[in-house]
N, C-alpha and C positions, 0 to 999 in steps of 0.2 A: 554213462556219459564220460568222456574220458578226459582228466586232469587238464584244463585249460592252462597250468601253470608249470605244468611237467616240463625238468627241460629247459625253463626261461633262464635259471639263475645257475648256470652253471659253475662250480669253483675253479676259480683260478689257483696253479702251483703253489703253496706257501712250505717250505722247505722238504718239498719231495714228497707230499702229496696235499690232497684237497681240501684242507679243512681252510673256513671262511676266518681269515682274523681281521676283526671290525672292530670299529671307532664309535661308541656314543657319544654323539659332539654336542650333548649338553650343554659344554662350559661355552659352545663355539654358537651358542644359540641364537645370536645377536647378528650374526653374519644373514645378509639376504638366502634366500632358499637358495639362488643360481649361485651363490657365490662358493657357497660350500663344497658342493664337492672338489670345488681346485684346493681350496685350505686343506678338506681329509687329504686328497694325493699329496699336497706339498709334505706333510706331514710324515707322510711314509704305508699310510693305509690306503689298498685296495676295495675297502667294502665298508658302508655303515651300516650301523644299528639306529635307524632314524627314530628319536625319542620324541615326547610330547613336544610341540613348539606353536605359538600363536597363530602362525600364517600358514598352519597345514592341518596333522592333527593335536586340535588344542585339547589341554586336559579337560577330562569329563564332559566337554561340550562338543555340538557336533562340528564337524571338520573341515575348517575354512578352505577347499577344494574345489578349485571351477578347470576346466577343459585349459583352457592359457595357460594356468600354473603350474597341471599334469607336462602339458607338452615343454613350457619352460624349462622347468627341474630335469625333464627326461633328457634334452637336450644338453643340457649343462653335465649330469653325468654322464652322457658318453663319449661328450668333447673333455673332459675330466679322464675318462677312463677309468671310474670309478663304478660298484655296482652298489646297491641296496639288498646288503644279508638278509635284515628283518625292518618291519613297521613294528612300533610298539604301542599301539592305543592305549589310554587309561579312562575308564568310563564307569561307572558303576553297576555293574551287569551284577552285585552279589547286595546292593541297597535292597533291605526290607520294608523301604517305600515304593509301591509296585508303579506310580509314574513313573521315578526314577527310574526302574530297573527296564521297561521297557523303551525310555528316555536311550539308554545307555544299550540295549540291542538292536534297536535303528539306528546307531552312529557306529556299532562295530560292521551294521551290515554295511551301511556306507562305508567304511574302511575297507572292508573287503571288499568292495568296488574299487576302490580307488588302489591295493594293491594290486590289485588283476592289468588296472591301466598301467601301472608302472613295470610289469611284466615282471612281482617278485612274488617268491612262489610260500616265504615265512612271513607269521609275524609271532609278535610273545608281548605278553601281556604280567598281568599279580594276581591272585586269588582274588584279592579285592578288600578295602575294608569298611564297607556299609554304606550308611548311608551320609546323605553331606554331613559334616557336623553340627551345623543349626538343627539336627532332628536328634542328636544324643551324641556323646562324647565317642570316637572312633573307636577310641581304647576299651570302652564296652564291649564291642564287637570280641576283642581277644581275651577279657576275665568271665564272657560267657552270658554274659545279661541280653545279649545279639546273635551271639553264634549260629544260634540252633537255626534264627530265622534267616541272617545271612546267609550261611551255608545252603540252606531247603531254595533261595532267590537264585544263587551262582547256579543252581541244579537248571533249575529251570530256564535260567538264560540258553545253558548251553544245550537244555533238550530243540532247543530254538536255532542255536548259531552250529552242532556240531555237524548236521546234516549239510548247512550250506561249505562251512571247509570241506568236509565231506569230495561234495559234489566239485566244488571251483578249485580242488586240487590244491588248497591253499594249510599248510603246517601251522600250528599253534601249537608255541611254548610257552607253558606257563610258572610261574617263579613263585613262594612264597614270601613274604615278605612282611618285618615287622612293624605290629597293628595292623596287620589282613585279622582276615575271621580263620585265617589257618597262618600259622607263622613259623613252621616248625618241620625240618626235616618229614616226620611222618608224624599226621597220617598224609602230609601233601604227596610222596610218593603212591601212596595205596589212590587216592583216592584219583591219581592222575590214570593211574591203572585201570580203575572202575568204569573211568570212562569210554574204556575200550574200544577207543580208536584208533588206528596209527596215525593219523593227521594230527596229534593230540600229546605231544610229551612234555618231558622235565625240564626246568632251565634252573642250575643247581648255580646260587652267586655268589661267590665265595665273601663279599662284604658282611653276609650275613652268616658265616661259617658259625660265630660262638651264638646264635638263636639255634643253630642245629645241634651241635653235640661238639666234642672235643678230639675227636678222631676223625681226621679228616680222609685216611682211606679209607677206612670203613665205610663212613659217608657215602663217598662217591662209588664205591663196589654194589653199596645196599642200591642205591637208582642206577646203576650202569646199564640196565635193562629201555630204562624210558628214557633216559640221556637225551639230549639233542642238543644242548647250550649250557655254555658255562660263560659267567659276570665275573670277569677279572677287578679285581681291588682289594686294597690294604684296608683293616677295618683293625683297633685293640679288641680286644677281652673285658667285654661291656661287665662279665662276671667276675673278673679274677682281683686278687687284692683284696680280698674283701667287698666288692663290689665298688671301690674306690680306682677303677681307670678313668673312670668318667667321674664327677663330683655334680649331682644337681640339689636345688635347693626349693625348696625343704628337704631335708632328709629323707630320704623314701617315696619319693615322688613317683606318680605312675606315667613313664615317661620310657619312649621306645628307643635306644640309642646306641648308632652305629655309624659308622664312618666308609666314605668311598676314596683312599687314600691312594698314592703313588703303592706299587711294589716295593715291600722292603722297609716302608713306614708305619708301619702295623704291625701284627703277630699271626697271620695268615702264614701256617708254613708251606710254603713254595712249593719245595722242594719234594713233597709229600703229596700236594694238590697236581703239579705236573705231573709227577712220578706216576700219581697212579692213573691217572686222565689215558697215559698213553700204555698202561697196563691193560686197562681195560678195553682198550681200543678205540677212543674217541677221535671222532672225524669231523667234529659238527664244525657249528660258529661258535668263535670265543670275541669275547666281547671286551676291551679295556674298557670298564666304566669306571673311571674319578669323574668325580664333583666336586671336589674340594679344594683347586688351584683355579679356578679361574684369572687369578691376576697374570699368568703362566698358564696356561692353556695347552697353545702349541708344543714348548719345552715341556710338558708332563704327556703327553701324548706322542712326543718323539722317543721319551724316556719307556714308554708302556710298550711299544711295536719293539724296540730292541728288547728290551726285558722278553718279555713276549715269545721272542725268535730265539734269542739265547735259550730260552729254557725250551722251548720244542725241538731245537738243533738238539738239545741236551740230554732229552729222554725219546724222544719219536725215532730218533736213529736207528737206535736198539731195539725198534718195535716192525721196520721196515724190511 
């Protein structure tokens, strides 16, 4: 059968050649669904990364989506002139409560309907981490009291959901992320591999650089094979100092902490994360995601598309 999504999402020019640079307009969440895409264009971005939001797909529940809304939205970005990079659903497809977990494969296959209508060809998603919390602390899931069972759930979701990307021509990125049941550089690359799909790759986010390791080319060289997406943001060194960037209380508290800051307020180095992105030959979607200005929204998102440009004019050149 041949990729129904082939084709739809074409990239537009981003300084001399095709890679998607998109907007998670998280902070913009408040804005009506039609309203959005003029705010992303005013803004300076061509393309979003549409996150969880109430009136579309809401977290972990199924997807407040009817026929009006698709054609509303679809209509609005392309009087906008704006495209949709990726859908990001969040559902529990790795809970080792098995309602959940089937709860949460009937709302990603509705999601995959509902991308097919909006005629985008990704979406990317988190490893996942468990079950809701009223059934055991999340943070189990990452010291291992859950893992086993988490991970063996994720399995099965996707003996379920890989066939249908598969078939609807549709790409899944998937990200680790801390307190999933996998948080951690590798083995989330291996086991992206394992999967052995191409419909099926890495989305490496640099807010969570210091859960990965400390070398950050290295990093991205080790997954440069499964690559498809990279999460632009500033995050400190949740480790360094003595473990004192961050201070919580009690002392030694089991607690997952990270930051999705502006460029250049964090200790993400740049210049080493671009550098090597277009060493390697990255073409995908990069994604600005901050969360952390909402009172400034638009001004840190003007801020992230030029940051953004300057640094691709700055090493893509030499790779052209």
């Amino acid at each position: 059968m041949p990729d129904r999504a082939a084709g739809l999402a074409e990239a537009l020019p981003q300084g001399g050649h095709t890679m998607k640079i998109a907007l998670d307009p998280f902070m913009h969440r408040r804005l009506g669904l039609e309203e959005l895409p003029f705010r992303v264009k005013e803004i300076g971005f061509d393309w979003i990364e549409l996150s969880p939001r109430g009136d579309f797909l809401e977290w972990f529940k199924a997807p407040r989506v009817f026929p009006e809304r698709v054609r509303g939205f679809r209509r609005a970005l392309k009087e906008a002139g704006v495209g949709i990079a990726s859908l990001l659903p969040m559902y529990r497809w790795a809970s080792n409560d098995e309602d959940e977990r089937k709860a949460a494969v009937r709302h990603w296959k509705r999601a995959i309907e509902i991308c097919l209508e909006l005629e985008v060809d990704t979406m990317n998603s988190e490893f996942g981490r468990g079950p809701h919390p009223d059934k055991g602390s999340c943070y189990c899931c990452h010291t291992g009291s859950m893992i086993e069972a988490c991970e063996d759930s994720w399995w099965r979701s996707m003996e379920e959901l890989v066939p249908v990307f598969e078939r609807e021509g549709i790409n899944l990125h998937v990200e680790p992320h801390p307190e999933d049941w996998v948080e951690t550089l590798q083995p989330a690359v291996d086991i992206i591999r394992t999967v052995n799909s191409p419909r099926v790759r890495f989305l490496y986010c640099a807010p969570h650089t210091f859960y990965f390791g400390d070398n950050t080319a290295a990093m991205l060289r080790e997954c440069a094979d499964v690559l498809a997406h990279v999460h632009v943001g500033d995050t400190f060194n949740h480790r360094a100092s003595s473990g004192l960037r961050y201070i919580v209380n009690p002392p030694g508290s089991a607690v997952r902490v990270h930051q999705h800051l502006d460029i250049g307020q964090g200790e993400v180095p740049w210049d080493e994360f671009f550098g090597t992105l277009a060493e390697i030959g990255f073409d995908g979607i990069m994604t600005a995601c901050v969360f952390a200005w909402e009172e400034r929204a638009d001004a840190s998102g003007r801020f992230m598309r030029a940051e953004m440009q300057r640094y691709i004019d700055k090493f893509w050149k030499r790779e052209l």
